[in-house]
C-alpha positions in Angstrom: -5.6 -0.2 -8.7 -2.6 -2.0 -8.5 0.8 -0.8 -9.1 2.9 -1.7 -11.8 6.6 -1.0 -12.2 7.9 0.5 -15.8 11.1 0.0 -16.8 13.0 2.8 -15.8 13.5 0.7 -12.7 16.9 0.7 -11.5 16.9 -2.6 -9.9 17.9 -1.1 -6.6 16.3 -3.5 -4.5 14.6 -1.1 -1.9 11.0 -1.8 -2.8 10.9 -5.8 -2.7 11.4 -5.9 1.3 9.3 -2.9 1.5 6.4 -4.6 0.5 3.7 -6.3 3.1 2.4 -8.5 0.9 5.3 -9.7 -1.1 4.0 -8.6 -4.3 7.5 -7.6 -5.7 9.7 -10.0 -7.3 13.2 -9.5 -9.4 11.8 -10.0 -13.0 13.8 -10.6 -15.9 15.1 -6.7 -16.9 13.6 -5.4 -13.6 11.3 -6.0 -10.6 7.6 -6.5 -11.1 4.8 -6.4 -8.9 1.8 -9.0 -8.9 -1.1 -7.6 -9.6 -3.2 -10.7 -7.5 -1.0 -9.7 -4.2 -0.9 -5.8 -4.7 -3.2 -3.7 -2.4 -1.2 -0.1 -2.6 -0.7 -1.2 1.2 -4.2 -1.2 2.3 -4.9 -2.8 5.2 -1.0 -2.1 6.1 0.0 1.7 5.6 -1.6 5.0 4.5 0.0 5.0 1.7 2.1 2.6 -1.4 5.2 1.8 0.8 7.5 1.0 -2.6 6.7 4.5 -4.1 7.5 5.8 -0.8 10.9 4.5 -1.0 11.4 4.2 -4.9 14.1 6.5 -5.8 13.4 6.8 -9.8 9.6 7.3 -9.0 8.9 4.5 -11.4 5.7 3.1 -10.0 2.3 4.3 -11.2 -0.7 2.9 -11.1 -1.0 0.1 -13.3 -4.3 0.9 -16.2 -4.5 -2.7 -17.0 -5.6 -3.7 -13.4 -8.6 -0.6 -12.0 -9.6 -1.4 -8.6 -11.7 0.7 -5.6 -10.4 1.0 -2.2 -12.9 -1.5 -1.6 -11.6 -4.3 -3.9 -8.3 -4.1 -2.3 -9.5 -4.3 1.5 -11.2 -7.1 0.1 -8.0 -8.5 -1.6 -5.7 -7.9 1.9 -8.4 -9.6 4.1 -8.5 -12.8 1.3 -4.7 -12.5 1.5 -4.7 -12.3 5.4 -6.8 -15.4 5.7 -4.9 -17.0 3.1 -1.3 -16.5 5.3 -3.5 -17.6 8.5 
């Protein structure tokens, strides 16, 4: 799945340049994540490096947007190729 960000976000800007695949942007109340650029980190880290750092724990899995650890290897290696 991706991630999503809720809005107990406290815009403290630790998880944008966190990110490997700048999926996080400053929305209009808070930051949001892209759900086309968001792997949870795979193909980069063990594990979601914005709820790592996210002090207000505010990033769950997003419902709207169910993927396998499959389907986002697939999405980091189309993003890879994309940035090549």
């Amino acid at each position: 799945m991706a991630l999503i960000i809720t809005e107990e976000c406290i815009n403290c800007d630790v998880c944008e340049p966190a990110c490997p695949n700048e999926a996080i942007s400053l929305g209009p109340n808070y930051y949001v994540i892209d759900p086309n650029r968001c792997t949870e980190c795979v193909g980069h880290f063990e594990v979601p490096q914005c709820q790592l750092v996210c002090p207000v724990a505010c990033i769950p899995n997003d419902p709207q947007h169910p993927e396998s650890h499959e389907d986002l290897l697939a999405k980091y290696q189309r993003l890879i190729n994309q940035s090549g």
